[in-house]
C-alpha positions as CSV (number, residue, x, y, z in Angstrom):
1,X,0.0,0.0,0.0
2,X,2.9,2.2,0.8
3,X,4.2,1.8,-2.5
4,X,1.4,2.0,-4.5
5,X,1.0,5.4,-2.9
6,X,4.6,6.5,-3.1
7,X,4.2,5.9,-7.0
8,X,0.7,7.7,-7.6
9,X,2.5,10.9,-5.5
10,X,5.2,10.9,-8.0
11,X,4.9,14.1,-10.5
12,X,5.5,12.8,-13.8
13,X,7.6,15.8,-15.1
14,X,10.1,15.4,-11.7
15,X,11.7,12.0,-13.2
16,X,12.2,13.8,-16.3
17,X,13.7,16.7,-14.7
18,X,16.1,14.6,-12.1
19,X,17.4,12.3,-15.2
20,X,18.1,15.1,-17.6
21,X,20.0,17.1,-15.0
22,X,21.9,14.4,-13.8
23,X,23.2,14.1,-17.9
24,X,23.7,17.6,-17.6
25,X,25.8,17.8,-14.5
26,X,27.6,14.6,-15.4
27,X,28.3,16.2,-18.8
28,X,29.6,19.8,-17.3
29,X,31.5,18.4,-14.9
30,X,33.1,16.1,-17.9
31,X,34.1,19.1,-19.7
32,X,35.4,21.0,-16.8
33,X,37.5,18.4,-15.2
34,X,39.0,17.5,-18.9
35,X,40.3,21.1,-19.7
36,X,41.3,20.9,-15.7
37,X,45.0,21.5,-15.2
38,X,46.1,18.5,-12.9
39,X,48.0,18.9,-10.0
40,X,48.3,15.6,-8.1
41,X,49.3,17.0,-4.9
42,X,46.0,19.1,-4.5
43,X,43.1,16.7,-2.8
44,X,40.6,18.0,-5.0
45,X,41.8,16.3,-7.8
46,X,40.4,13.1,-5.7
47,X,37.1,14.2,-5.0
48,X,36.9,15.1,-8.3
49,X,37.2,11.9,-8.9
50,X,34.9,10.5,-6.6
51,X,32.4,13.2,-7.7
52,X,32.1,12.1,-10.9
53,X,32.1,8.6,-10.4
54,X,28.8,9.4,-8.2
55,X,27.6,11.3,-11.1
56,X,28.4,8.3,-13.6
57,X,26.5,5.3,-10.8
58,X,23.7,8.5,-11.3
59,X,23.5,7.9,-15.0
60,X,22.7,4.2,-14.5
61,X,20.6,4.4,-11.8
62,X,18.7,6.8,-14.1
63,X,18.8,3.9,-16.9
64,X,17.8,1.6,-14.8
65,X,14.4,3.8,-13.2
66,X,13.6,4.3,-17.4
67,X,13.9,-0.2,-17.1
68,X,11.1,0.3,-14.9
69,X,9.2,3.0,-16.9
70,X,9.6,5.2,-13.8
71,X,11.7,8.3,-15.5
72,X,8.1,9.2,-17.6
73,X,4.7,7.6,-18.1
74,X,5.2,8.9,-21.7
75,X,7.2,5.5,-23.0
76,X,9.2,7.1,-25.8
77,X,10.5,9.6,-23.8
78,X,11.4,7.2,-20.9
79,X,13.1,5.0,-23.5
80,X,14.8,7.7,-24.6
81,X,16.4,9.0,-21.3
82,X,16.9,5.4,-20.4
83,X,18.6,5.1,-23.9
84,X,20.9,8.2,-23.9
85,X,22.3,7.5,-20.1
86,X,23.1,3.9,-20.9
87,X,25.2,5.2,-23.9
88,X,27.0,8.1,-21.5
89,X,27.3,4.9,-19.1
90,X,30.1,3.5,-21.4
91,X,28.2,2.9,-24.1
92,X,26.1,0.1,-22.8
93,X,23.0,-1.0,-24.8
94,X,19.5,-0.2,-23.1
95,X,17.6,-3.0,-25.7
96,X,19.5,-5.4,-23.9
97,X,20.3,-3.7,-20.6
98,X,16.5,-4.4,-19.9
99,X,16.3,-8.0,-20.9
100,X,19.1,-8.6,-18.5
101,X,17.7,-6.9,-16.0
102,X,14.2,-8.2,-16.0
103,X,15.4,-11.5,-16.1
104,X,17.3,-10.1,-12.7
105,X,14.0,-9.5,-11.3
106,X,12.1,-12.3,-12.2
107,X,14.7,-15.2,-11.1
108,X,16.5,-13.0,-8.1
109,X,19.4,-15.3,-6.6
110,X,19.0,-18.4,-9.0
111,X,21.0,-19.7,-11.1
112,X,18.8,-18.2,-14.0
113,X,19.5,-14.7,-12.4
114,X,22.5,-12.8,-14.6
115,X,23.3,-11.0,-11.9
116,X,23.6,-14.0,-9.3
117,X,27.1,-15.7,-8.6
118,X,25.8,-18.8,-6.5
119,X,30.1,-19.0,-5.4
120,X,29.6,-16.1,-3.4
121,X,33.0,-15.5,-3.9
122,X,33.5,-11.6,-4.5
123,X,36.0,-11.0,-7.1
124,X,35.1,-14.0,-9.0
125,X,31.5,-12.3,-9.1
126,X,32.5,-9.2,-9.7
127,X,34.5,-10.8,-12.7
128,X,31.7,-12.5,-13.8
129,X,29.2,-9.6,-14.0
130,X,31.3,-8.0,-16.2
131,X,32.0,-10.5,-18.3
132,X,28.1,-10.6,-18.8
133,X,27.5,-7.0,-19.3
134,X,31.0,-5.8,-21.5
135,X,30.2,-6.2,-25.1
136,X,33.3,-6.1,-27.7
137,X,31.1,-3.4,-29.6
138,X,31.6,-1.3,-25.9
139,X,35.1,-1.7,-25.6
140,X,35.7,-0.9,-29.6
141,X,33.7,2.4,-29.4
142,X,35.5,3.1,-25.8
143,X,38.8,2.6,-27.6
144,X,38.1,5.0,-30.3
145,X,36.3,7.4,-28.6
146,X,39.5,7.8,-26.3
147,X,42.1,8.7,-29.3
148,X,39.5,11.2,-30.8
149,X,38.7,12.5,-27.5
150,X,42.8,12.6,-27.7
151,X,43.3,15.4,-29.8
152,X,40.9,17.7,-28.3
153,X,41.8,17.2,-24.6
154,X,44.7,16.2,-22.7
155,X,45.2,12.1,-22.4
156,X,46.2,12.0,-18.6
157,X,42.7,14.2,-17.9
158,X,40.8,11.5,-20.3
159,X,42.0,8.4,-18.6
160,X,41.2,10.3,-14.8
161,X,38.2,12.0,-15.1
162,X,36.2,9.5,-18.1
163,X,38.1,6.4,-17.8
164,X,38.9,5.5,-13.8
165,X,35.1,6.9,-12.7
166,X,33.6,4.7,-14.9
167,X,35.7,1.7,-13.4
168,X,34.8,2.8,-10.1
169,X,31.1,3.2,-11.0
170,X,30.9,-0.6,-12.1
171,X,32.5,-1.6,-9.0
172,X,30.1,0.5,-6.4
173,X,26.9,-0.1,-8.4
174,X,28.2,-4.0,-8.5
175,X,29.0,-4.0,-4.7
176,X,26.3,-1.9,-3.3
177,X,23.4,-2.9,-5.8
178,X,24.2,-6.6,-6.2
179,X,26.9,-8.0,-4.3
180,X,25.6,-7.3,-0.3
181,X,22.0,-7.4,-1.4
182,X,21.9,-10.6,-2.6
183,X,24.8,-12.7,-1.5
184,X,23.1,-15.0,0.6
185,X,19.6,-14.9,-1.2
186,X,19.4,-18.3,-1.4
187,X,19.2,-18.3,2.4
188,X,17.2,-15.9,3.1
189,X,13.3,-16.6,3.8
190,X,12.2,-13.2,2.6
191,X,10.4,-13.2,-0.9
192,X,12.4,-11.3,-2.8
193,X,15.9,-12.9,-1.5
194,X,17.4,-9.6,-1.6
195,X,18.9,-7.6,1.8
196,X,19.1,-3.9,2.4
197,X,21.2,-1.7,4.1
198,X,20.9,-0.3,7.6
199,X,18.4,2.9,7.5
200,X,21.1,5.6,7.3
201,X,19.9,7.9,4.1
202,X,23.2,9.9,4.1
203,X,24.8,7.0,3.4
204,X,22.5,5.2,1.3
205,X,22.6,8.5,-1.1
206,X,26.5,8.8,-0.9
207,X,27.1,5.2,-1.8
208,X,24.3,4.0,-4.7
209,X,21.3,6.5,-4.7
210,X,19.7,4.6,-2.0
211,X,20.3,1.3,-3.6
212,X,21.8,-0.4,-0.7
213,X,17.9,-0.1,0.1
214,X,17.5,-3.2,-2.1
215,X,14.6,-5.3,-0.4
216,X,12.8,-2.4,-0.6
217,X,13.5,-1.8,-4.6
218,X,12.5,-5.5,-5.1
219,X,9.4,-4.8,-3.2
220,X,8.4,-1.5,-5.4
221,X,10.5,-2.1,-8.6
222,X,8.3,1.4,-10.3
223,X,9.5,3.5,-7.7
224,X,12.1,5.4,-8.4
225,X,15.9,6.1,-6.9
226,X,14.9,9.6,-5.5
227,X,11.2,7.9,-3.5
228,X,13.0,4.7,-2.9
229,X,14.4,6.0,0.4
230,X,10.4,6.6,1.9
231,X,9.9,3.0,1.9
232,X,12.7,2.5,4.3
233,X,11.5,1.6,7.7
């Protein structure tokens, strides 16, 4: 009931509104930190980095609410936001993105899940998800996006600010949104197999857009990142 509530209070136009500025201030941020003169001894340099890798986990999570139809109840438009941040997302697919992840949803902690690992083993896991969602088509447009990105802005900048975050981003959307969630789901008694995160909302934002809240997503898969954090009790 909650949730069913949660989703009729959400204005339409706010999804909309939250995914396009999250492209815009991931794609600002781009351009400044790439014409950035680096200076490794200056700690903003890191939390430059660490900001945009938040801002890159923001352009999935964004894909990911359009896998659910909750960016816009107007489906084109949804497909399209979901479409454009999978791309910025190191040009991942949203047509398949979606299969994947509905098949996530559907068979949570089995061995028909493409997220599940049934080792439990982390690196091997980790290893695995990526195996199952890096395409040679991603790597080959990474790959030449980098040398023509290249001769417009400095190499070392590329690699930090473009490269690195969206490393990072795989690893803290794998290990907050899959990994502690649902590594013992196939001993857990709840329905949806899934765990969540203590109820810190500071922390929940900071680490995976409330993610770590991951019973709760399984629970009220419409609702999106930025309303997820209301259905924590």
């Amino acid at each position: 009931m909650k949730a069913r509530q949660l989703l009729t209070a959400t204005i339409d136009p706010a999804g909309v509104f939250i995914g396009s500025s999250l492209i815009i201030i991931w794609s600002i941020s781009l351009y400044f930190l790439l014409n950035w003169t680096l200076d490794f001894s200056n700690p903003l340099t890191y939390l430059a980095i660490y900001l945009q890798t938040h801002l890159y986990t923001g352009l999935f999570i964004t894909s990911h609410d359009a896998m659910h139809g909750s960016v816009s109840r107007n489906r084109k438009l949804n497909d399209f936001i979901g479409t454009v941040t999978s791309l910025l997302f190191a040009f991942n697919f949203y047509d398949k993105l979606i299969v994947k992840h509905h098949e996530h949803h559907r068979h949570v902690a089995t061995d028909e899940d493409p997220d599940y690992h049934g080792s439990g083993k982390f690196w091997l896991w980790y290893w695995n998800f990526l195996k199952r969602y890096i395409t040679w088509q991603q790597l080959v447009l990474i790959t030449v996006s980098l040398q023509l990105l290249g001769l417009i802005f400095p190499m070392e900048n590329l690699i930090l600010f473009w490269v690195i975050p969206s490393i990072l981003s795989t690893f803290q959307l794998f290990y907050f949104g899959t990994y502690i969630p649902h590594k013992d789901g196939h001993k857990t008694d709840n329905k949806h197999k899934s765990r969540s995160l203590e109820k810190n909302h500071f922390f929940a934002f900071f680490s995976c857009y409330f993610f770590g809240y991951h019973y709760e997503h399984h629970d009220a898969p419409g609702l999106p990142w930025w309303r997820l954090w209301q259905m924590k009790t």
